[in-house]
N, C-alpha and C positions, 0 to 999 in steps of 0.2 A: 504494500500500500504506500504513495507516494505520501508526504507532508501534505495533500489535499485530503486526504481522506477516501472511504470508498467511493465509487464511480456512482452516480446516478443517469439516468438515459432519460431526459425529454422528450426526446425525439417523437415518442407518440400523440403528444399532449401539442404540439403546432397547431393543428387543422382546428383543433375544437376550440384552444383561445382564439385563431383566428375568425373561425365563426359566429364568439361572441362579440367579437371588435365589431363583424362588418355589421352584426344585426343591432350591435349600437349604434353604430353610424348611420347606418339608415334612418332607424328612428328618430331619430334629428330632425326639429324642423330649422331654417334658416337662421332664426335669433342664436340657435344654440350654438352652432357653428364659428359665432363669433367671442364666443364668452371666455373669458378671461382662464387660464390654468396656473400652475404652483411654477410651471418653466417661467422663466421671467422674461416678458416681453411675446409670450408665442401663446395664443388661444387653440380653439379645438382644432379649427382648419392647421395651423401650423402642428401639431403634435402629430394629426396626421399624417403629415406631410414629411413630418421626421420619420414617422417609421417606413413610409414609403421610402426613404433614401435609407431606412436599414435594410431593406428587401431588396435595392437594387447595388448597392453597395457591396453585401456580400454575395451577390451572386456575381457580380464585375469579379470579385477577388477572388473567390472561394471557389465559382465554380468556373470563371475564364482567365482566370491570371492576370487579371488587368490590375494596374498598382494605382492607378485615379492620382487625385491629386497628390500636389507633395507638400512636403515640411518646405516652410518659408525661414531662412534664416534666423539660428537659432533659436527657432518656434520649439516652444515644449508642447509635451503632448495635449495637455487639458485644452491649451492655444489652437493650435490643431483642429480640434476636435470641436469645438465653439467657433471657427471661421468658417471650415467648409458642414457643419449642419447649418449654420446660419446664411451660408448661402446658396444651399439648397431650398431649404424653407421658404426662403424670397422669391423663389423659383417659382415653388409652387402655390403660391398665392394667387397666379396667373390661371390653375387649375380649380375647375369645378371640384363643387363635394362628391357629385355623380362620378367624376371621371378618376377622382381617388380613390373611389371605394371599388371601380372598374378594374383600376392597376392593380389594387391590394390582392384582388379576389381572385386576378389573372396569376399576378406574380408569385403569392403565397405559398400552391402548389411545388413548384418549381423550386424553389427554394426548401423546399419539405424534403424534394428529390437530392440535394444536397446535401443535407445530413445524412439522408439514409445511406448514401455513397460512401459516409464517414466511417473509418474505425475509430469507434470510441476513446479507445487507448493508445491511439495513436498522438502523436504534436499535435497539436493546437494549428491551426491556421494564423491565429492571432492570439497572442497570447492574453493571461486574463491580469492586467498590471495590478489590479487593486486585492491580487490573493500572494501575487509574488512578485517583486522585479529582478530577480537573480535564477529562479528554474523555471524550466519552460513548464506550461502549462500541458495539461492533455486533451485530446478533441475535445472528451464531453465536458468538462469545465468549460469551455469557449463555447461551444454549441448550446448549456446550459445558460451561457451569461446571456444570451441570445432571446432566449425565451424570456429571461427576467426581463431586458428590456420592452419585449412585444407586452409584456403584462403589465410592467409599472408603467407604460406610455397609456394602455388601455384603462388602470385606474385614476391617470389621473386624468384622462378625459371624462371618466362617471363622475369625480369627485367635481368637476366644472358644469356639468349639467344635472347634476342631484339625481343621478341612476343610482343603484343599489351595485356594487360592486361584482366580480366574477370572483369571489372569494370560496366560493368552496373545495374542500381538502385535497379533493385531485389536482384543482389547478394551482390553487395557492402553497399547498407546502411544499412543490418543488422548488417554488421562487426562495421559500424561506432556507430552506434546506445549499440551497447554491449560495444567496448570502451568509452563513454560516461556514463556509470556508475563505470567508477573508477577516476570522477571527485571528491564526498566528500573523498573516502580516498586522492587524492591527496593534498588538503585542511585542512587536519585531524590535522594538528600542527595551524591551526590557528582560534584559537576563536573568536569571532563575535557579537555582540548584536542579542538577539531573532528577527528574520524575515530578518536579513540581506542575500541579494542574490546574485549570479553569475549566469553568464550567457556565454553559447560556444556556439557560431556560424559556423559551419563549412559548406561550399560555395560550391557546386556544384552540378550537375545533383541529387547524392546520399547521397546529406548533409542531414542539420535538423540545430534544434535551442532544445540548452538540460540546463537545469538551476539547482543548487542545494542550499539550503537553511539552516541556521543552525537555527536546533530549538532543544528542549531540553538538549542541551546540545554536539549537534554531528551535521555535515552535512547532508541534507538527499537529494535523488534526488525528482526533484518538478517540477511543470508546470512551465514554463519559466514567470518570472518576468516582468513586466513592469518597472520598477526603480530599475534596476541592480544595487549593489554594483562595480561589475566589471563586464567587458566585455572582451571577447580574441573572435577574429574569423581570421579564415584561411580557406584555401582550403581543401579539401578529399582528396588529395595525401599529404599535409603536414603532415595532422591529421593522416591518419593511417600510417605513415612513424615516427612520433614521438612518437605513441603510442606502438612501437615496437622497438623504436631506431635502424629505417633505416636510423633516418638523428638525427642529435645532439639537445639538446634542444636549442643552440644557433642558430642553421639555422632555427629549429621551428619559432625561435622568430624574427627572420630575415623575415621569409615569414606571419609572422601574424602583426594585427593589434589590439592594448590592449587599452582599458581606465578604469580608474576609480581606484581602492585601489590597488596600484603596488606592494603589497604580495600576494592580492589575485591573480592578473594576472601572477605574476612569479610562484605561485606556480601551476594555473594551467596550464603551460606551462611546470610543470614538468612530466605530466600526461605518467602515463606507467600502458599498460594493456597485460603485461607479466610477467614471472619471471624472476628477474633479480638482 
């Protein structure tokens, strides 16, 4: 088992978030399209519009080798990654709601066909920075962060037009479960005696119990401890609203409950399984 922990496979669970996106989108009438979301500066039409450049994006790279734009002089990545979505998304403002929901529904498929070509345990196409910046990652880590995004782009469209979320356990605790492996990089400044543990709790229908251990010299993730070092547990709308910074680490910590070594709990409280 690599420092990420066991393998999980999404790959099944694409078509059916997809299905909930597109039968959100639909239902939309025109006001909603314009209403405001948690991305700053982008309403419903742009978030859509962002995931439409994650479906064509990685099918440019993942499944035609094309390498799209580049790093602009000593551009860091988060830089990067905030100029060419923000200038896609301006792109697609040009685009009807009809003809987004056209691309998504065309594109989607095809992009399903792309994972399934994947060996799971194979490299990463792209690695996942915010679980490691020093090992490469494995497909289904990449392939998994994947899905989180199609899901936290798709919640926070309900959360902008007061739909009732896609949270139930099939779909939501894989999200939770993927974020849960960027618990030792969050960790990764603080060394520990051999076998020392932590431990995240997160509470509800689509939670789990996820622990990571520092042994040779690094965090790695592990079967949950009995005699945690530390302990953080909070609910499933905290956890992936923190892991996304939908809501501040200070409200994180406002809505969880921490004991034991309060670096290791602040730091896992700083937990982010985005680019940022």
């Amino acid at each position: 088992m690599t420092i990420f922990g066991s393998a999980i496979d999404v790959r099944p669970l694409f078509p059916r978030e997809r299905r909930a996106m597109l039968d959100l989108l639909r239902a939309l009438d025109p006001a909603d399209w314009a209403r405001p979301t948690v991305c700053p500066g982008w309403d419903v039409h742009d978030v859509a519009g962002h995931v439409l450049n994650d479906y064509m994006r990685r099918l440019s790279g993942s499944r035609d080798g094309y390498g799209g734009a580049v790093f602009g002089d000593d551009e860091t990545l988060p830089a990067y990654l905030a100029r060419v979505n923000e200038e896609f998304v301006r792109a697609t403002r040009q685009l009807s709601p009809r003809l987004l929901i056209d691309l998504l529904e065309h594109l989607g498929p095809r992009l399903d066909a792309v994972w399934a070509a994947h060996d799971p345990e194979a490299p990463a196409y792209l690695n996942v920075s915010w679980a490691a910046e020093d090992v490469d990652s494995p497909a289904w880590l990449d392939i998994g962060r994947e899905y989180t995004e199609f899901w936290v782009h798709q919640q926070q469209v309900r959360d902008a037009v007061a739909r009732p979320g896609a949270t139930d356990p099939e779909l939501m605790a894989p999200v939770l479960d993927v974020f849960a492996r960027a618990l030792p990089y969050a960790l990764r400044r603080h060394d520990r005696p051999e076998g020392t543990a932590a431990h995240l709790e997160v509470l509800g229908p689509a939670g789990g119990r996820w622990s990571t251990v520092w042994q040779g010299g690094r965090w790695r993730m592990a079967t949950p401890a009995d005699e945690p070092a530390a302990r953080v547990s909070m609910n499933q709308d905290t956890f992936w609203r923190l892991a996304t910074r939908g809501i501040t680490v200070e409200e994180a910590r406002r809505r969880s409950e921490s004991s034991g070594d309060p670096e290791l709990t602040a730091a896992m409280t700083t937990l982010l399984a985005v680019v940022a």
